[in-house]
C-alpha positions as CSV (number, residue, x, y, z in Angstrom):
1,X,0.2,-7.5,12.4
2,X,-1.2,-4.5,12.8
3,X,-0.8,-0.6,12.6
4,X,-1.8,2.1,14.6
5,X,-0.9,6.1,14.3
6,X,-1.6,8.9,16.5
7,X,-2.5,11.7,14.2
8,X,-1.3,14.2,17.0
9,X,2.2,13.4,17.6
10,X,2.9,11.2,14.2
11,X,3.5,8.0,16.4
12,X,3.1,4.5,15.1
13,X,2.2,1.3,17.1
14,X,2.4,-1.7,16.2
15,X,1.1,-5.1,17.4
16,X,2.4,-8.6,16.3
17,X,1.3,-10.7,19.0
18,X,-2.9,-11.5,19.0
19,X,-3.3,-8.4,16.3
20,X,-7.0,-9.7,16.1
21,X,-7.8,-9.0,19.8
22,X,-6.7,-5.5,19.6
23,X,-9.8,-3.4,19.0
24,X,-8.3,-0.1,19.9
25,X,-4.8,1.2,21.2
26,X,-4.7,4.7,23.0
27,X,-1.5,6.9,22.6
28,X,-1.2,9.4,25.2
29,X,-5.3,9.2,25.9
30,X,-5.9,9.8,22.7
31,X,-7.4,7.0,20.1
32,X,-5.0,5.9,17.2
33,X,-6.0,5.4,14.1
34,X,-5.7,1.8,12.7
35,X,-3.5,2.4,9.4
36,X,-5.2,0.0,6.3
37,X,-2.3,-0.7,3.3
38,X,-2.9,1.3,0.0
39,X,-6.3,4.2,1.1
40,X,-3.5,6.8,0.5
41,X,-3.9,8.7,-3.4
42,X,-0.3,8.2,-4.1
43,X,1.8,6.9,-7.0
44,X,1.3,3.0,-6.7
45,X,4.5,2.4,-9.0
46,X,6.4,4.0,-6.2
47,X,4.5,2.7,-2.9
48,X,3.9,-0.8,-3.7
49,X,7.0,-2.9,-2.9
50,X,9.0,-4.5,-5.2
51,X,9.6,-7.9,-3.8
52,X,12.4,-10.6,-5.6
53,X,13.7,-13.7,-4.1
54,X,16.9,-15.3,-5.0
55,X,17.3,-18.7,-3.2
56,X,17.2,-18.1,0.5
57,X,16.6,-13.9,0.1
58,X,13.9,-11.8,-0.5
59,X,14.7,-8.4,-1.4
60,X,12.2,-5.4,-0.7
61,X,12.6,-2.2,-2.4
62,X,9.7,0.3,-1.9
63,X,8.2,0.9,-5.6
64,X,9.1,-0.3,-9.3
65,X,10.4,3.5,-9.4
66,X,12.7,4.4,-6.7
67,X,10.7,6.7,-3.6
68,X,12.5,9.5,-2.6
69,X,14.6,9.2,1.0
70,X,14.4,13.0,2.2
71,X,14.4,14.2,5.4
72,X,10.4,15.4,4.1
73,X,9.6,12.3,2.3
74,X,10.8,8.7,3.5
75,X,9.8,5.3,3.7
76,X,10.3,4.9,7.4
77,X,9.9,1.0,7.8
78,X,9.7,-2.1,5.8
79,X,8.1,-5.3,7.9
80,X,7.8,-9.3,6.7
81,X,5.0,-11.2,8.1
82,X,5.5,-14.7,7.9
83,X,1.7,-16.9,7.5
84,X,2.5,-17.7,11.4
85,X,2.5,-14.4,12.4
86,X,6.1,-13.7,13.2
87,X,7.3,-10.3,12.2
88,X,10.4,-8.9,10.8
89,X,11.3,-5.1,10.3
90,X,14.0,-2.7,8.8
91,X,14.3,1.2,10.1
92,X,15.3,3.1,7.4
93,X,16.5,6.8,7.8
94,X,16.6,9.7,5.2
95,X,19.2,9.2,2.7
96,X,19.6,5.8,3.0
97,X,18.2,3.0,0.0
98,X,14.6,2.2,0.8
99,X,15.5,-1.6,0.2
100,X,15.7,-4.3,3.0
101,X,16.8,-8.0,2.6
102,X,15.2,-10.5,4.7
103,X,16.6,-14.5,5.1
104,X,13.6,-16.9,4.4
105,X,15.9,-19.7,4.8
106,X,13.4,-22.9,5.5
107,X,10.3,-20.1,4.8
108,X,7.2,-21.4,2.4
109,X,3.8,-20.0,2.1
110,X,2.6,-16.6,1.2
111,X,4.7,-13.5,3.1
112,X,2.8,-9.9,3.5
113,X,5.4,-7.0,2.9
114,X,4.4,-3.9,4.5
115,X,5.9,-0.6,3.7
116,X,5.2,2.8,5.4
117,X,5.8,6.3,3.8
118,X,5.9,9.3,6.3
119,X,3.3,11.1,3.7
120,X,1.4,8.6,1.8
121,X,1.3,6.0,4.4
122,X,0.7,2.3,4.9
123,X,1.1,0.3,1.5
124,X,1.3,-4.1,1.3
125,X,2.0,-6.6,-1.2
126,X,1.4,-10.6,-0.4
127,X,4.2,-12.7,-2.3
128,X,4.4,-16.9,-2.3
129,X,7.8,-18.0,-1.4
130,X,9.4,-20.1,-4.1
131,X,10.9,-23.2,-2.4
């Protein structure tokens, strides 16, 4: 997977399918910026997700101390990526927990958990599934 943002309008892109042939992505004529997990100066104890898995569900929440959820400052997605490249995401919305549970029923291997803050960006954290 990969992440792309149009500093103009805020826009993200993503791509899920063949990230490694996409060399560029153009929003609205303009070049996006590829977004790269954890080049923001932020608290880390609040960016980095906090990933747990209890039998068949890994929880997500977004920092070891809780990130704020205001209409100013939000974590605006949380995505799974499975080792074969599928893709999972939760929208999350001021006000609302920045947790998401994802079912890894019959999963193994090593997950990447993406999380995006509106101000402090792309962060990620790879975590082996337990069997």
């Amino acid at each position: 997977m990969k992440l792309f943002k149009d500093d103009t309008t805020g826009a993200i892109v993503e791509v899920v399918l063949a990230p490694e042939a996409v060399q560029e992505i153009t929003i609205n004529g303009t070049p996006a910026r590829e977004l790269q997990a954890g080049t923001t100066d932020a608290a880390q104890e609040k960016h980095v997700p906090a990933v747990m898995q209890a039998g068949d569900e890994l929880k997500v929440q977004v920092g070891s101390v809780a990130h704020p959820m205001l209409p100013e400052h939000w974590i605006t997605n949380i995505w799974l990526e499975y080792p074969d490249g599928r893709v999972e995401k939760k929208t999350l919305h001021p006000g609302e927990e920045p947790v998401a549970v994802f079912d890894v029923t019959g999963e193994e291997g090593t997950v990447s958990v993406y999380e995006y803050c509106n101000l402090h960006g792309l962060w990620k954290k790879d975590v082996e599934l337990s069997k």
